[in-house]
C-alpha positions in Angstrom: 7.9 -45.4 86.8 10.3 -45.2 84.2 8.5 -45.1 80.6 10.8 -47.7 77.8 12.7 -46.5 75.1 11.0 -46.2 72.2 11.7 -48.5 69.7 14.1 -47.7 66.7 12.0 -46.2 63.6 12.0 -49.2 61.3 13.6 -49.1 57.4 10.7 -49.4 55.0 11.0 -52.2 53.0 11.8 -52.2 49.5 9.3 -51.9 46.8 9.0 -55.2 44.9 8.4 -54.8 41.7 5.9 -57.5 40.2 6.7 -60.6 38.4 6.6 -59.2 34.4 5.9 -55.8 35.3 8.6 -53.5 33.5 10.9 -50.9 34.7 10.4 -47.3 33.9 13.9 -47.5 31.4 12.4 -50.7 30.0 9.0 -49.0 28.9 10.8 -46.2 27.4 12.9 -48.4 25.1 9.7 -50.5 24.5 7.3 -47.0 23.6 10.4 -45.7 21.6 10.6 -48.7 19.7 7.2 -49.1 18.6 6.9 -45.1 17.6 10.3 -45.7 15.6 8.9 -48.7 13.8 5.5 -47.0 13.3 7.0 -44.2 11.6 9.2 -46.4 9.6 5.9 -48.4 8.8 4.0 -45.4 7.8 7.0 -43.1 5.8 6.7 -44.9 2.5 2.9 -44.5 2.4 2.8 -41.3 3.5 5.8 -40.2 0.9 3.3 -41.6 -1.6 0.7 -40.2 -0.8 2.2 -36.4 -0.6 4.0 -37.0 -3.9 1.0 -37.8 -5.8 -0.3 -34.5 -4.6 2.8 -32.3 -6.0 3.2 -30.9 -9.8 5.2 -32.8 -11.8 8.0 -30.6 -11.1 9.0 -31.1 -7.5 7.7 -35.1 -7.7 11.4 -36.0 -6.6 12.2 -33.1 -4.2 11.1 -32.7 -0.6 9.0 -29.3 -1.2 5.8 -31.8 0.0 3.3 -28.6 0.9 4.4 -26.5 -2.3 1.5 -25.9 -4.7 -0.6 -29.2 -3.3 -2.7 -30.2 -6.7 -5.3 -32.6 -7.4 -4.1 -32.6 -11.2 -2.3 -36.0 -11.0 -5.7 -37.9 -10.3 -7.5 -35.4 -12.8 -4.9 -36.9 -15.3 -5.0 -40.0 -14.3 -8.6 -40.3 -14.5 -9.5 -38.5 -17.6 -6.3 -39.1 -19.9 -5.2 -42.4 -19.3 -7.6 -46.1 -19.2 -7.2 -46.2 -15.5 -11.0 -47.2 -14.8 -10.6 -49.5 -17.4 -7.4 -51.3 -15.7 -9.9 -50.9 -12.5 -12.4 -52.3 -13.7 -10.3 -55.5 -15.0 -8.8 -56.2 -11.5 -11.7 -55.6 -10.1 -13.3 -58.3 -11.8 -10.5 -60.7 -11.9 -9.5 -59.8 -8.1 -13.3 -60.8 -7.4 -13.6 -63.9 -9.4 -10.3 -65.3 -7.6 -12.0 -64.3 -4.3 -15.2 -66.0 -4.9 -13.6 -69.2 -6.8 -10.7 -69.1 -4.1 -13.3 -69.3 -0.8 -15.3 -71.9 -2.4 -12.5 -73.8 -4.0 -10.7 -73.6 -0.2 -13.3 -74.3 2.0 -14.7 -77.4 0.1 -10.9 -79.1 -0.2 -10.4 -78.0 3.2 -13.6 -79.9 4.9 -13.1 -82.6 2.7 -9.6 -83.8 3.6 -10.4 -83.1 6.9 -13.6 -84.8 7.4 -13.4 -87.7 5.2 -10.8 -90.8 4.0 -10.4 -91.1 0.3 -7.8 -92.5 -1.2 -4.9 -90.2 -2.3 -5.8 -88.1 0.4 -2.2 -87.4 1.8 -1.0 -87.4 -2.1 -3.4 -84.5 -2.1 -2.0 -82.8 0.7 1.4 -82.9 -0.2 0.7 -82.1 -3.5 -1.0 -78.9 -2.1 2.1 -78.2 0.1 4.6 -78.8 -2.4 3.1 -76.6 -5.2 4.2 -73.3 -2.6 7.6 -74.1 -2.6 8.2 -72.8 -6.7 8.8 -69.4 -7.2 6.7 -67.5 -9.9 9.7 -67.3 -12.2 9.9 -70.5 -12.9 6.5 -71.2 -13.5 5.5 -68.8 -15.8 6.7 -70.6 -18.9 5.1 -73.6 -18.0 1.2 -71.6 -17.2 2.4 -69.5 -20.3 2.4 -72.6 -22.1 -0.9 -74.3 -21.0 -2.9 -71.4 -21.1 -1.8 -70.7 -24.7 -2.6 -74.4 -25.6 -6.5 -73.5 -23.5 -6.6 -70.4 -25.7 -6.7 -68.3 -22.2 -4.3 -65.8 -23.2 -5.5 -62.1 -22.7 -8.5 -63.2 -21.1 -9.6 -62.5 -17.5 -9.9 -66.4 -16.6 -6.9 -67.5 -17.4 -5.6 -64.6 -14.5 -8.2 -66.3 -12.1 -7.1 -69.8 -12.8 -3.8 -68.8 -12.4 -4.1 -66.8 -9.1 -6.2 -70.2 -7.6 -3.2 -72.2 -8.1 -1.4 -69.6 -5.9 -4.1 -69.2 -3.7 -6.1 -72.3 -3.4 -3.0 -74.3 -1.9 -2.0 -72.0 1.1 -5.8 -71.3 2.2 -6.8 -75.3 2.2 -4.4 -76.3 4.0 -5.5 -73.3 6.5 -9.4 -74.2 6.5 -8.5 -77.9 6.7 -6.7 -77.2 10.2 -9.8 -74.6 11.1 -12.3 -76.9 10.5 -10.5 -79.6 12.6 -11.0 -77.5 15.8 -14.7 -77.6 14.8 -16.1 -81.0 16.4 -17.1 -83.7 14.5 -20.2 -84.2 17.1 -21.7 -81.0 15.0 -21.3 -83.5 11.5 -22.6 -85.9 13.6 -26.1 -84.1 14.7 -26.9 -82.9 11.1 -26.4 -86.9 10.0 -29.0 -87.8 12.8 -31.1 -84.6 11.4 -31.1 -86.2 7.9 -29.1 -84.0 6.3 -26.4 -84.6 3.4 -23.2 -84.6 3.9 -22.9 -80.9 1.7 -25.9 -80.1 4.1 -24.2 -80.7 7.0 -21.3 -78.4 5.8 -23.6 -75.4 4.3 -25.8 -75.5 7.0 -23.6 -76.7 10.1 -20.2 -76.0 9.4 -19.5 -73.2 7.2 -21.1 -70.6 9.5 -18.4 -71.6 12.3 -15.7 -71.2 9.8 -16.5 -67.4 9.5 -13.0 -66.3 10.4 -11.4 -69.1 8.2 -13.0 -67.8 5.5 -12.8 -64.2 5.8 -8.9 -64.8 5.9 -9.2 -67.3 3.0 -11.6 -64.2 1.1 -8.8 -61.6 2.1 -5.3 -63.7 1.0 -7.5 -64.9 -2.6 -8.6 -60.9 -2.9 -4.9 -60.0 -2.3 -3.2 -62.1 -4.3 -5.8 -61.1 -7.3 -5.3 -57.2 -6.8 -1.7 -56.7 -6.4 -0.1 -59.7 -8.6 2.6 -58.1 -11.7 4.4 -61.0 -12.7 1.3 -62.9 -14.5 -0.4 -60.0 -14.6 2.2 -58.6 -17.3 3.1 -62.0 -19.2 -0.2 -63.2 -19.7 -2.3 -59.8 -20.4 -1.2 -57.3 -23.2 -3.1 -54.2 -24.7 -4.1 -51.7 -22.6 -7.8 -52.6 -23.0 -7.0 -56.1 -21.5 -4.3 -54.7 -18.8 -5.2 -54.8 -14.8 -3.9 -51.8 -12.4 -0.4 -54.0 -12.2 0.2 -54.2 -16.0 -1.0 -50.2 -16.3 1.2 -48.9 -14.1 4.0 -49.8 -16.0 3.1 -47.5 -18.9 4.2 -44.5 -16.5 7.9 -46.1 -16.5 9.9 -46.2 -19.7 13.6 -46.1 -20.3 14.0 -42.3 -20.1 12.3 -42.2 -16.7 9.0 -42.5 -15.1 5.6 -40.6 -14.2 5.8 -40.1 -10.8 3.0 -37.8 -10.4 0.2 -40.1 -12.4 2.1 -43.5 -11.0 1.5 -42.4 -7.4 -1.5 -41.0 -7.6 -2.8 -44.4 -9.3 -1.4 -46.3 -6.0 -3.1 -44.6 -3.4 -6.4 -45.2 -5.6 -5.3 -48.9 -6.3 -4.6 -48.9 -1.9 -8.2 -48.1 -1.0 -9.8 -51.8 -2.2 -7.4 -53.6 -0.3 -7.8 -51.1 2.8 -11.6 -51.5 2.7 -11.7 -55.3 2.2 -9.5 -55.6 5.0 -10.8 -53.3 7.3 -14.0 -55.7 6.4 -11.9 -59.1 7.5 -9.9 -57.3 10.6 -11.9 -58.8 13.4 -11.6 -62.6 11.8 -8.0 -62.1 10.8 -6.3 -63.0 13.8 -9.0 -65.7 14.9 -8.8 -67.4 11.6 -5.3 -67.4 11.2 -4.3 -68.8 14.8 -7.5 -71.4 14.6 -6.0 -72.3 11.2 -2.8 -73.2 12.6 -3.7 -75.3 15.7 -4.1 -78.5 13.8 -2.6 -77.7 10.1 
């Protein structure tokens, strides 16, 4: 009995590569990408950071590693008012913050729980005050707080920084707290509470990410502002970090070592508050936008 041929060794079949599953090249170009814009991200920080620990005479060379010194922050800290320019934008930064969350949140449940009249005046009033750069409206909040005698004081600053603030972040908590439904309103009526009970007690601690975004633009906005900052604050006693730092530049050059050193001090607030507001950053911001 004759045995059959055995059958011709079959051609594997190609591998297939998954529907949005990238190719080797393709992952390359995407890693090499994100490293290049990571270090471009992180140079000018870094460069800070290594200058401000150099004498004052290699600040503008390269030698980064050549006789490291803390004497710039030594200086800084002893010989100039830096704790005192602190101190001031701490307290204004703080005061915008508090007055900015409160301020936001309210406006923001209000135009989006109720009907009042001049409601949509209100919001397009509140959309239309973003579109004017700071230039031209300094002389005009020059003006007013001169005529309020809030010149060289700390709240004038915070009244000015609201207006900046205030704006952007209701219109963001007004769209937050329209994915929030109005069932929960509704069960705090039936429970007998107020209509600001209902939002203390019901609302406002769903709208944890809306606020923590709303606390981290106000802070912000508050801590790294120049423009007011400089026209509306003079004497070095009355100066925030943003007005200070612009003692250590002059027409016949500038303080690299002391100005440096005073940014990566005036960098750790910000860092801290938003390493605080990180995990409600993204929720608040996308919830904000669903129905803005």
């Amino acid at each position: 009995m004759t045995t059959a041929p055995a059958p011709a060794a079959r051609h594997s079949a190609p591998k297939v590569r998954l529907r949005g599953e990238r190719s080797p090249l393709a992952s390359a170009a995407l890693h090499l990408t994100l490293i290049v814009a990571s270090v471009i991200a992180v140079f000018p920080v870094l460069w800070v950071l290594l200058t401000s620990l150099k004498p004052a005479a290699y600040a503008t060379t390269t030698d980064f590693f050549r006789e490291t010194t803390f004497e710039n922050y030594t200086n800084l800290l002893q010989n100039t008012k830096f704790l005192t320019w602190f101190g001031n934008s701490l307290l204004i930064a703080g005061l915008t913050t508090l007055a900015g969350v409160i301020v936001s949140a309210s406006t923001g449940y209000a135009v989006s729980r109720f009907r009042f009249p001049g409601k949509r005046g209100l919001m397009w009033t509140l959309l239309i005050t973003q579109m004017f750069p700071v230039a031209v409206l300094i002389v005009p909040i020059y003006n007013i707080m001169a005529t309020m005698g809030l010149l060289n004081q700390p709240a004038g600053l915070v009244i000015t920084y609201l207006t900046i603030s205030v704006p952007f972040c209701a219109w963001m908590m007004k769209g937050f707290f329209d994915t929030i439904p109005r069932e929960i309103d509704e069960s705090g009526q039936v429970d007998g509470l107020t209509p600001f009970g209902t939002f203390w007690r019901l609302v406002l601690p769903l709208a944890k990410p809306g606020l923590a975004v709303t606390a981290f633009y106000s802070f912000i906005t508050a801590w790294g502002e120049v423009a007011y900052a400089s026209a509306f604050m003079v004497g070095e006693d009355n100066l925030t970090l943003a007005g200070g730092l612009q003692l250590f530049v002059n027409r016949y050059g500038a303080q690299w070592g002391p100005m440096t050193a005073a940014s990566v001090l005036i960098a750790i607030p910000a860092a801290l508050v938003f390493l605080f507001a990180q995990k409600h950053l993204v929720t608040g911001m996308s919830a904000g936008a669903v129905k803005g």
